[in-house]
ZAMIFI-180487 format. One line per 2 residues: for each residue x negated, y negated, z negated of C-alpha. Coordinates in Angstrom, 2 decimals, padded with zeros to 5 digits. Each point is the difference from the previous one (the first is absolute). Layout:
X/Y/Z ~ ...
This chain:
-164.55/032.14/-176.94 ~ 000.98/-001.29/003.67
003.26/000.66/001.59 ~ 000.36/000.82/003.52
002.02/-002.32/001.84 ~ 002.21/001.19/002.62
-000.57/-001.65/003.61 ~ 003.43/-002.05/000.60
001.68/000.94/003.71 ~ 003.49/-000.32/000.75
-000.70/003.12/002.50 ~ -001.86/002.29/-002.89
003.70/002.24/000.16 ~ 000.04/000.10/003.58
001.41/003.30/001.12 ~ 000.14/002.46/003.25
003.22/002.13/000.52 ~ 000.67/002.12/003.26
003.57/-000.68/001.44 ~ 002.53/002.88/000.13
-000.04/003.18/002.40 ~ 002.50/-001.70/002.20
-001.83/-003.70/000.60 ~ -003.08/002.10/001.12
-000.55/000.89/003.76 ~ -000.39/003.65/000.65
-001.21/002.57/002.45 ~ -002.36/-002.43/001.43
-003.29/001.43/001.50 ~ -002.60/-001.86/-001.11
-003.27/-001.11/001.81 ~ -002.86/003.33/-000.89
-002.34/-002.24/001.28 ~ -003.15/-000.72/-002.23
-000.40/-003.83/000.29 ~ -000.07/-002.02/-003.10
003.10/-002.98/001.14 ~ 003.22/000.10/-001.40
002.03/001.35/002.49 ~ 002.70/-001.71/-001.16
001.35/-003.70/000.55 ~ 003.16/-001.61/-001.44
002.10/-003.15/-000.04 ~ 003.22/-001.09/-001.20
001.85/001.47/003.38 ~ -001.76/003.19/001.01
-002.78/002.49/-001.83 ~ -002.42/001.63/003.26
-001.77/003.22/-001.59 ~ -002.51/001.81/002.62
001.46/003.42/000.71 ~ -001.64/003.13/002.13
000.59/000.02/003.75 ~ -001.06/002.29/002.61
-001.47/-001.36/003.11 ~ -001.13/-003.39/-001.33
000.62/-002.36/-003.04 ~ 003.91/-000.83/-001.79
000.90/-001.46/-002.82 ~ 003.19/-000.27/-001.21
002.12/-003.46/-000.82 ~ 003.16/000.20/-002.46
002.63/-002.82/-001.34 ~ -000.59/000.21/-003.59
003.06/000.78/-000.61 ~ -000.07/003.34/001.89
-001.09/002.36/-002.82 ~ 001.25/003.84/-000.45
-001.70/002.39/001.82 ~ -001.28/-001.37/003.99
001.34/002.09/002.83 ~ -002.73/001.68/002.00
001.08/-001.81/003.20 ~ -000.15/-003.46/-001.40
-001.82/-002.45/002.70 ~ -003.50/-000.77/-000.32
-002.78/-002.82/000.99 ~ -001.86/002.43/002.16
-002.48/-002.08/002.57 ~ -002.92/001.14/-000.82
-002.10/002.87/001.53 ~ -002.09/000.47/-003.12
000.95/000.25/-003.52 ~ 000.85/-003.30/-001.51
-002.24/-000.63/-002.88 ~ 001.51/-003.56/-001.34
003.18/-001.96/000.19 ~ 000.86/-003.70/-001.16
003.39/-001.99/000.07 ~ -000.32/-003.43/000.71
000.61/-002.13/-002.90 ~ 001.81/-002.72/002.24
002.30/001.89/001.43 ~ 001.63/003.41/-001.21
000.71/001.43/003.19 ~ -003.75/000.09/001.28
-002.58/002.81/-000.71 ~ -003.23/000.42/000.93
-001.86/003.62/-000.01 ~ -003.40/001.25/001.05
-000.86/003.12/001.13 ~ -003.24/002.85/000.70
000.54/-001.46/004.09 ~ -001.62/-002.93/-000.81
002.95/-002.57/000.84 ~ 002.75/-002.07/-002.41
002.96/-000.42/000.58 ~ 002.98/-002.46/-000.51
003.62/001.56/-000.75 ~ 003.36/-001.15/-000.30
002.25/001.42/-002.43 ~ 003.50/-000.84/000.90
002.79/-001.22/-002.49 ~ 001.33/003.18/-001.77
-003.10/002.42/001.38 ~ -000.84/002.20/002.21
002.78/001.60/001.95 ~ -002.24/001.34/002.89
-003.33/000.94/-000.20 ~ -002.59/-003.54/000.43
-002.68/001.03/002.80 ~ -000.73/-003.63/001.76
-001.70/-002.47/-002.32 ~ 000.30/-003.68/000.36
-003.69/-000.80/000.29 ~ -002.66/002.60/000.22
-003.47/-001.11/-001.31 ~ -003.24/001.18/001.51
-003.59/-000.49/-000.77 ~ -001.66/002.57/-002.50
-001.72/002.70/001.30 ~ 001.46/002.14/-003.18
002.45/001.47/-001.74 ~ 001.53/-002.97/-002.38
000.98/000.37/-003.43 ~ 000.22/-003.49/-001.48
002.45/-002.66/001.14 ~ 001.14/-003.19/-002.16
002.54/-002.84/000.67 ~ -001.45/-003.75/-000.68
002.22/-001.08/-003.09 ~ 000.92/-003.47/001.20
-001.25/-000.03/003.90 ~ 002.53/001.27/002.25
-000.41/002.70/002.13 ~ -003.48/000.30/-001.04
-001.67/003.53/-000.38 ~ -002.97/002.12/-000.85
-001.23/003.11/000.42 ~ -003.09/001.96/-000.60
-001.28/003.14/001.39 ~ -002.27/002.65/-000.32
-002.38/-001.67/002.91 ~ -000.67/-002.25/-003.09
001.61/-003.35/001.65 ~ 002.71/-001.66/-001.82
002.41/-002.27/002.98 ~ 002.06/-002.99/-000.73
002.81/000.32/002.53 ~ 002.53/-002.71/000.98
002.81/002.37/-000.07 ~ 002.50/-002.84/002.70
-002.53/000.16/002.85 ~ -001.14/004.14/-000.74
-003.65/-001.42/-000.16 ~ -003.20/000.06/-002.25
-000.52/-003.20/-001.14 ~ -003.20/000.63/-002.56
-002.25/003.51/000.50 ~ -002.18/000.65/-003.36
-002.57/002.63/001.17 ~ -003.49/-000.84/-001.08
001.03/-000.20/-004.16 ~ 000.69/003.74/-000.75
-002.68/002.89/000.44 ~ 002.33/002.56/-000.65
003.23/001.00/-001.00 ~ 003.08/-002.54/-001.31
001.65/001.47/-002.55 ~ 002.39/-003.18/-000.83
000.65/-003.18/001.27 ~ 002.17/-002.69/-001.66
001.23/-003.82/000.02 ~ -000.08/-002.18/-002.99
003.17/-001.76/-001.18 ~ -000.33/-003.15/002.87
-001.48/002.27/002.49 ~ -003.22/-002.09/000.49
-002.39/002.89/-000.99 ~ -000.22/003.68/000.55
-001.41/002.36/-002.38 ~ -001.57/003.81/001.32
-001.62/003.02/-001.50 ~ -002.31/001.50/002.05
-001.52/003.91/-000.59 ~ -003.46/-001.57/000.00
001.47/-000.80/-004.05 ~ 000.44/-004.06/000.78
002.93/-001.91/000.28 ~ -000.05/-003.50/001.68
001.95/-002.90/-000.38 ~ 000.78/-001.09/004.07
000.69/-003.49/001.75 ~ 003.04/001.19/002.15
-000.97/-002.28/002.88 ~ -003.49/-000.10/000.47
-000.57/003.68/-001.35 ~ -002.70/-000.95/-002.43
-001.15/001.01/-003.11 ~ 000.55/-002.33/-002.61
-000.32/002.12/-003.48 ~ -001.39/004.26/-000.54
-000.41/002.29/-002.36 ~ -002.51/002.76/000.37
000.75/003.39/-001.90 ~ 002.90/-001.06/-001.68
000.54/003.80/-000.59 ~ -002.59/003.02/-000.33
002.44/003.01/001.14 ~ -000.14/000.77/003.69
004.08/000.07/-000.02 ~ 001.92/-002.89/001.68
000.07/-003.05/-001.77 ~ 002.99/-002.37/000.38
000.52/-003.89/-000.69 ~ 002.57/-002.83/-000.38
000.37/-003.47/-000.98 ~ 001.29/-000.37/-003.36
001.18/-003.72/-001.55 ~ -002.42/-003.06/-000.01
-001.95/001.74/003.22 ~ -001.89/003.13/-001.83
-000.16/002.86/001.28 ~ 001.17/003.44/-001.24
-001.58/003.17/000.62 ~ 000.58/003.87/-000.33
-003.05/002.27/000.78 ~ -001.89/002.68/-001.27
-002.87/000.75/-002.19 ~ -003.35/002.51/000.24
001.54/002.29/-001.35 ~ 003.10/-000.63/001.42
001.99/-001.56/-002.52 ~ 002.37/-002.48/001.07
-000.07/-003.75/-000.44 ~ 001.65/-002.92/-000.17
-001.98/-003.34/-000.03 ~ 000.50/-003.86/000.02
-002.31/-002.64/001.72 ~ -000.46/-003.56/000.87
-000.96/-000.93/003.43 ~ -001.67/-002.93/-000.73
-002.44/002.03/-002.32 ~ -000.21/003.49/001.64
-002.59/001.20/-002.64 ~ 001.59/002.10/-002.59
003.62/000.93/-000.44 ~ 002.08/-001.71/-002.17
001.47/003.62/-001.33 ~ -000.63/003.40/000.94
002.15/002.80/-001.23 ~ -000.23/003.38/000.46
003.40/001.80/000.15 ~ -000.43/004.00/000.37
-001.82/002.66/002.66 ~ 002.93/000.77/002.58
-000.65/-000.25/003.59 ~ 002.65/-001.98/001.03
-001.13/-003.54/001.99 ~ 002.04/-002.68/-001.88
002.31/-002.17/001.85 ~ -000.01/-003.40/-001.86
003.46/-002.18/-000.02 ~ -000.24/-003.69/-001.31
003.10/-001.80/-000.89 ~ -001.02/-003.98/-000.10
003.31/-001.25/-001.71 ~ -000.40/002.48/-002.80
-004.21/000.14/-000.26 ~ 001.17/004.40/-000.12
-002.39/001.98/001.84 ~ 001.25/003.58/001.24
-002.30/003.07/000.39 ~ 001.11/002.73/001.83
-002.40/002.95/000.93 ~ 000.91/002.18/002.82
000.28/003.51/-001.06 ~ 000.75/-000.87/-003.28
003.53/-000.26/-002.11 ~ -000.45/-003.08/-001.75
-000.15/-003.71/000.20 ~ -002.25/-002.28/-002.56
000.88/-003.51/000.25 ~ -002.25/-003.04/-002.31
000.50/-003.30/-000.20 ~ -002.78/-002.26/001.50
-000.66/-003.54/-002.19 ~ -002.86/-002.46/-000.33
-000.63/001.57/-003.57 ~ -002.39/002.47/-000.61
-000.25/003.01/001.03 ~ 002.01/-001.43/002.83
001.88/003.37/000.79 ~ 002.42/001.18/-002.76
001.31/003.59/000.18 ~ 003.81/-000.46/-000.26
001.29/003.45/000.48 ~ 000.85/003.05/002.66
002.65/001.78/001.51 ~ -000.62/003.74/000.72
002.03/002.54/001.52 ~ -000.33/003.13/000.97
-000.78/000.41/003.83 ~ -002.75/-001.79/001.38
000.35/-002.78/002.45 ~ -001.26/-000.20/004.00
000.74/-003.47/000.04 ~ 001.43/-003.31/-001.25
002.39/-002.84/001.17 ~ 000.10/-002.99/-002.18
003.44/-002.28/000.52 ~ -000.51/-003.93/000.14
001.61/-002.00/-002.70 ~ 003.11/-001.75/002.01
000.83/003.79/000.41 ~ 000.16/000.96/-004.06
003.15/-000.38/-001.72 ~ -000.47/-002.67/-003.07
003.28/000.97/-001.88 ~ -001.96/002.65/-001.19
-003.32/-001.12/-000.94 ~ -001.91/001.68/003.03
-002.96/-001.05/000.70 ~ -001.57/002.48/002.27
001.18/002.84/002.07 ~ -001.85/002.98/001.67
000.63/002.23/002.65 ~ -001.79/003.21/-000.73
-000.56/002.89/002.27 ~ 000.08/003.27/-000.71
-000.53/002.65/002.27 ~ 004.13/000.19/001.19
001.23/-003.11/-001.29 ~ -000.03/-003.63/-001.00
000.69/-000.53/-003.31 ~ 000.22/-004.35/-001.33
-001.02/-000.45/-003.20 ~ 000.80/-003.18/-002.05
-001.95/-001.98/-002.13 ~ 001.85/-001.87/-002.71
-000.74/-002.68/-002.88 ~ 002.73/001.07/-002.87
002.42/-003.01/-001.45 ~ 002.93/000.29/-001.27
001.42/-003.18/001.84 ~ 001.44/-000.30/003.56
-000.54/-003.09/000.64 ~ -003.00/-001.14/002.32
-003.29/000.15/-001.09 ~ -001.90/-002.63/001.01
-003.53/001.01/-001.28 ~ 000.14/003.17/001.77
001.38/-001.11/003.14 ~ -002.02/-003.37/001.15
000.05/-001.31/003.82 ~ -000.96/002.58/002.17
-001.32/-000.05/003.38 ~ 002.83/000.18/002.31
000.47/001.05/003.69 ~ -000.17/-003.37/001.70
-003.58/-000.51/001.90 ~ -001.66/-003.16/-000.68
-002.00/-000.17/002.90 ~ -000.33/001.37/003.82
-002.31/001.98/001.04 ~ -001.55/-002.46/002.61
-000.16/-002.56/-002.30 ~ -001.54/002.14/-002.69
-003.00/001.18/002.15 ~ -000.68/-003.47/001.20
-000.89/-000.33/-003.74 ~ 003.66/-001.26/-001.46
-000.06/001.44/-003.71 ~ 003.70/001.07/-001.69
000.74/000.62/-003.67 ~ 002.66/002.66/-000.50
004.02/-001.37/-000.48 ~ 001.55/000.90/-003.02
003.27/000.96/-000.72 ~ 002.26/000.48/-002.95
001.36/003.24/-001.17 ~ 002.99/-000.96/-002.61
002.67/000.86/002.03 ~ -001.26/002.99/001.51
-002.28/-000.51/003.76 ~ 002.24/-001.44/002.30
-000.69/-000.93/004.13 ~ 000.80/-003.51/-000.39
-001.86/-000.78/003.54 ~ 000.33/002.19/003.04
-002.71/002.53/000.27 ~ -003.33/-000.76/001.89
000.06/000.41/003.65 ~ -002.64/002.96/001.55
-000.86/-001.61/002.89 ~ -002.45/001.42/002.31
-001.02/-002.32/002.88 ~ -001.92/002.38/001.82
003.28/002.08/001.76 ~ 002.48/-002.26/-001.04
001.75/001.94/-002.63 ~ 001.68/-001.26/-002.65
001.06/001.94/-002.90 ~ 002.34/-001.81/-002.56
002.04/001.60/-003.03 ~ 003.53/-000.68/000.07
002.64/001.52/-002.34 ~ 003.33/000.78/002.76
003.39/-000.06/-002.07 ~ 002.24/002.08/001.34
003.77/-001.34/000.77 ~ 002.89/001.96/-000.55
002.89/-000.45/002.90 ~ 003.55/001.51/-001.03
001.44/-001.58/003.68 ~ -000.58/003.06/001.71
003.29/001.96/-000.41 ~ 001.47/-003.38/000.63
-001.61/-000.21/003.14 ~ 000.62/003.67/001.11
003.47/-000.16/-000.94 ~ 000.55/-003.59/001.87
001.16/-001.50/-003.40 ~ 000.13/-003.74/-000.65
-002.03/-001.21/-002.60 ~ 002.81/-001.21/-002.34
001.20/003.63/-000.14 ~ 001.08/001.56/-003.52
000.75/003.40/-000.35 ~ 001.22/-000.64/-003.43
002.32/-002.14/001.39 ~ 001.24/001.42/002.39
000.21/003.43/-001.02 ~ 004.06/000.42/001.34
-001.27/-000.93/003.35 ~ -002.38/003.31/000.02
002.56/001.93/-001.20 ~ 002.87/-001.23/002.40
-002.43/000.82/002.93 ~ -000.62/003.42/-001.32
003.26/000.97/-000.21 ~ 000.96/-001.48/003.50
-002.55/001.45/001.46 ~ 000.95/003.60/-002.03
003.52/-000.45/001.29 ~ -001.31/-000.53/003.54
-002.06/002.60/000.83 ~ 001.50/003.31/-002.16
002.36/001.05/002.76 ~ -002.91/-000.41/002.44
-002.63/002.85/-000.38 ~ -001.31/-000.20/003.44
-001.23/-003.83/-000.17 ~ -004.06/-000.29/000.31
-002.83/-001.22/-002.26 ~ -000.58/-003.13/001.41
003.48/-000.77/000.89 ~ 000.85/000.52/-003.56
-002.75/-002.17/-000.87 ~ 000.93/-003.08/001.89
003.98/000.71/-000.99 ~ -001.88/-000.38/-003.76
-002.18/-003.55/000.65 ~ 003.00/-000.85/001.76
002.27/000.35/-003.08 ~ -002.47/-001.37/-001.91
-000.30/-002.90/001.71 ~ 004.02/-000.89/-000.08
-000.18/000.73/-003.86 ~ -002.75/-002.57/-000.34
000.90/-002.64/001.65 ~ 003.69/000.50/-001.95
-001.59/-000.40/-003.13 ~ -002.19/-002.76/000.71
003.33/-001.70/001.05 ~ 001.37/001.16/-003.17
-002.76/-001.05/-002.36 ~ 000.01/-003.61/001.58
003.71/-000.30/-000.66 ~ -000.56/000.89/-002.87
-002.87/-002.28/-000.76 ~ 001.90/-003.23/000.83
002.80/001.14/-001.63 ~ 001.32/-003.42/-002.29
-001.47/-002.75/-001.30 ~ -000.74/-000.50/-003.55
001.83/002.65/-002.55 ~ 003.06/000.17/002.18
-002.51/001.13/002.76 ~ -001.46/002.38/-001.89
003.13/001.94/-001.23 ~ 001.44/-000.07/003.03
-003.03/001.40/001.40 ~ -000.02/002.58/-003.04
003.10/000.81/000.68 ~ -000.28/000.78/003.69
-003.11/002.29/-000.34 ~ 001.51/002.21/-002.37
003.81/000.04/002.44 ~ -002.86/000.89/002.73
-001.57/002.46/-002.60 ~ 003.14/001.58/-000.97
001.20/000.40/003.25 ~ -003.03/001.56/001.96
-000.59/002.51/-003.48 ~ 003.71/000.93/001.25
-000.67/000.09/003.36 ~ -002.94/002.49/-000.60
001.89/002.72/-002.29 ~ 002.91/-000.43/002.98
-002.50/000.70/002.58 ~ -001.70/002.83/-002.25
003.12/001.52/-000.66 ~ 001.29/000.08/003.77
-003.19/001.06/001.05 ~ 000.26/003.01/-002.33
003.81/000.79/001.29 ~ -001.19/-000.14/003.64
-003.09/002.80/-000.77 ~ 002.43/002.06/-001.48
002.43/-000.25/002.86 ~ -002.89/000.84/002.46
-000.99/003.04/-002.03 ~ 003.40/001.72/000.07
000.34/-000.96/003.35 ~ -003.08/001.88/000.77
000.93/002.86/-002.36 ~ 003.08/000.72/002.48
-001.36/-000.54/003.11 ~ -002.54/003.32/-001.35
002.89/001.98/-000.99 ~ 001.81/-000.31/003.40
C-alpha cells in the first residue's frame, strides 16, 4: 500500500484577509470602462486607481494613508481628453506616474510630496507617436527613465522618457492586437501576447524576434503572459470551449508546455502577478471574487495550486504593492489593492509563525529603487542587473531619491521631504521683548504695570484707544527694563555661599515688599472707586 506524500512548502498556509472597513478607500468611482489593465497602480507612497471623469480621462492619486471614505472634490490627474485606459508608477522614483489614454498620447506626472492639493492638468512630458488609443505602458526595471508602450495600431515604442523621444519603434512584429507586454527580471527581453494566439519573446533594441509560440491557447479570449523565475514564461488563456488556462513553457524549446491546467469556465481574463523573491504566482480574474495563487518550481508539474482567497463582490481591478512597501513584522508577503465598484479595498497576504523575529527565508534581497543604469547608456547596448536591497529593518531611503530629469524643457522634478520649523519669537517680536525675557520671572513686574496703569487711567474716561495704548507699551516698557535691572542684581548677588544667601535673601525682601506693595495699591485703588461712586451718587441727587 503507498502513502501519499505531502509536497513540502513553507508557503502551503499562505493566507488572504481583507483589511478593516476603515483602512479601505470609499466612495470612489471607478473606471466602467471595458479594457482588460488593472486600473490600478501602487507603491509604498501613493495608490493611483482610474476613476470616471466627464470631458476626458482622471484618475485619482491618494497617500496610503488617506483611507475612510474620499471626498467627492478630492483633486484628480485629469490631462487627458480620452479615457485613460492604463497607468504605471515608476519603480525609481515614487513621485512619477505614467498613464495612457483612448487620445493616443502618454503622459508623465508628478505627484507632489503629501498629494494632490489642486487638481494636476500639465504633465511633465507628453509622449506622441501612436496613431491609437494606448492601453499598455511598462517601466524598464533597472534602466532609468526608460518606457514602453503599446497600442491598438499594433506598435509597441521604447521611449527615452529625459529627452520626450522614441528611441526604438516595433511595428512590423504584431498583426494584430497586443494584449500584454512585459520585461523580464534584467530588462533585456520583452515578452507579448498577441490576439493572433502567439506570444513572442522580443530583443528590446533591435525589435526582433528571438523565441514564439504559436496557439499557445485555443479560446478566442485574451491571453496574457509574464516571465516567471529562471526565464519561462507564464501564461493565462482560454480553451475551445472556453475553459480557462494556466500553462508553463520554456523558451528555448517552444514545443509543448511544460504544464497546462485547466482551472474553471468563468469569463473573466486573468491578470497574472509573479513574485520572483517568493517563486508565488497571483491570479486574479477580472469580474471575479477570488484570487488563486501556486507556487512555480523546477519539479514537476511545475505549477502547484497553493490556495485562494474569495470574497464576496467581484473585482474591476487589481494593484499589487512591491516588497520594500510590505510590512515584515508580520509575515506579509503580498498585498493587493482590489477594486470594487465604490471602493478600494487592500488585502494582505500572510505566511503564519508564531515568532516575530525576521524571517529570513521569506524575505530574501529584493529589488530595490536605485537604477543601475541610464537610459542613454542602456540603449547604446549597456546591460544592468537589478540592485538588491535588504528588508530586516523595515525599507528604508538610505540614498536620496532618483532625479526625473527631462532634458528636453529643462525641468527638473526632484522629491524632497520639507520639515517644517516651529518659531515661538513672534510675540517676542510684536511685543518688542528681549530675548532673555521670562515671564515666570518676572511675573511682579506685569502685575506692578497693571496696577499703575489701572491707577492711571480710572479717573480718566475720556482718554482714546490709541492713547491708552501707547500709555500701556509705555508702562510696559519702564516695568521691563526695572526688572531686568532687578534680575541682574540679583544675579551677581555674592560670591560663593555668602553670595548666594545674600542674594536669597534680597529676592525674597524684594518679594515681600512688592506682594505688599500690590495688596496696598489694590486696596487704595478699591477706596478711590468707592469714593468716585458716592461722589457721583450726590452729584444725581442735587
Amino acid at each position: 500500500m503507498s502513502r501519499k506524500v505531502v509536497r513540502a512548502s513553507k508557503f502551503r498556509h499562505v493566507f488572504g484577509q481583507g483589511v478593516k472597513a476603515d483602512q479601505c478607500y470609499d466612495d470612489i468611482r471607478i473606471s466602467q470602462m471595458t479594457w482588460d489593465s488593472n486600473f490600478c497602480s501602487v507603491n509604498p507612497k501613493f495608490v493611483a486607481m482610474i476613476v470616471d471623469a466627464s470631458g476626458g480621462g482622471a484618475f485619482l492619486v491618494l497617500p496610503l494613508n488617506k483611507t475612510g471614505r474620499i471626498d467627492m472634490s478630492q483633486p484628480t490627474v485629469c490631462g487627458h481628453t480620452g479615457p485613460v485606459l492604463d497607468i504605471e508608477f515608476c519603480p525609481h522614483n515614487d513621485n512619477i506616474i505614467a498613464s495612457g489614454s483612448e487620445d493616443c498620447s502618454v503622459m508623465i506626472w508628478e505627484i507632489p510630496e503629501g498629494g494632490l492639493v489642486t487638481p494636476l492638468n500639465d504633465p511633465v512630458v507628453k509622449l506622441e507617436g501612436h496613431s491609437k488609443r494606448v492601453g499598455i505602458l511598462s517601466w524598464h526595471p533597472t534602466a532609468h527613465n526608460v518606457l514602453m508602450s503599446a497600442g491598438c495600431d499594433n506598435v509597441v515604442i521604447l521611449w527615452n522618457v529625459a529627452c520626450g523621444e522614441a528611441m526604438v519603434r516595433i511595428d512590423s512584429v504584431h498583426p494584430d492586437l497586443i494584449y500584454s507586454a512585459c520585461w523580464n527580471r534584467d530588462g533585456s527581453q520583452i515578452l507579448t501576447s498577441c490576439k493572433d494566439k502567439t506570444i513572442r519573446v522580443l530583443d528590446p533594441r533591435k525589435g526582433t524576434v528571438i523565441a514564439e509560440k504559436e496557439k499557445t491557447h485555443e479560446g478566442s479570449r485574451p491571453v496574457k503572459a509574464v516571465f516567471v523565475s529562471e526565464g519561462k514564461i507564464l501564461s493565462t488563456g482560454f480553451s475551445r470551449m472556453s475553459e480557462r488556462q494556466v500553462a508553463l513553457w520554456d523558451p528555448k524549446s517552444f514545443g509543448e508546455p511544460l504544464t497546462l491546467q485547466e482551472l474553471d469556465t468563468s469569463s473573466g481574463v486573468l491578470l497574472p502577478f509573479f513574485d520572483p523573491d517568493t517563486g508565488i504566482v497571483y491570479l486574479c480574474g477580472k469580474g471575479d471574487s477570488s484570487i488563486r495563487y501556486f507556487e512555480v518550481t523546477d519539479e514537476a508539474p511545475y505549477v502547484h495550486y497553493l490556495s485562494m482567497y474569495s470574497s464576496k463582490e467581484s473585482q474591476k481591478g487589481m494593484g499589487y504593492m512591491p516588497k520594500r512597501g510590505l510590512e515584515v513584522n508580520k509575515c506579509e508577503i503580498a498585498r493587493f489593492y482590489k477594486l470594487h465598484e465604490r471602493k478600494c479595498e487592500p488585502i494582505v497576504m500572510t505566511v503564519p509563525r508564531k515568532s516575530d523575529l525576521f524571517q529570513e527565508d521569506l524575505y530574501p534581497d529584493t529589488m530595490g529603487p536605485e537604477p543601475s543604469v541610464e537610459a542613454n547608456e542602456w540603449f547604446e547596448g549597456k546591460e544592468g542587473q537589478p540592485i538588491l536591497i535588504s528588508l530586516k529593518d523595515g525599507f528604508a531611503t538610505t540614498t536620496k531619491s532618483k532625479e526625473f530629469k527631462v532634458h528636453k524643457s529643462l525641468l527638473k522634478t526632484t522629491s524632497t521631504a520639507m520639515g517644517h520649523q516651529h518659531d515661538n519669537t513672534g510675540v517676542r517680536t510684536w511685543l518688542h521683548l528681549p530675548t532673555c525675557f521670562d515671564i515666570s520671572v518676572n511675573r511682579y513686574c506685569i502685575l506692578e504695570m497693571a496696577s499703575s496703569f489701572a491707577h492711571f487711567t480710572r479717573n480718566r474716561p475720556s482718554l482714546s484707544l490709541s492713547l491708552s495704548l501707547s500709555v500701556f507699551l509705555s508702562f510696559l516698557s519702564l516695568s521691563l527694563s526695572l526688572s531686568l535691572s532687578g534680575g541682574t542684581c540679583l544675579a551677581e548677588g555674592g560670591e560663593g555661599s555668602e553670595g548666594n544667601s545674600r542674594g536669597a535673601d534680597q529676592a525674597r525682601e524684594q518679594t515681600g515688599e512688592q506682594e505688599l506693595k500690590q495688596s496696598h495699591w489694590v486696596r487704595d485703588g478699591a477706596d478711590g472707586e468707592r469714593e468716585r461712586r458716592c461722589k457721583e451718587e450726590k452729584i444725581k441727587r442735587r
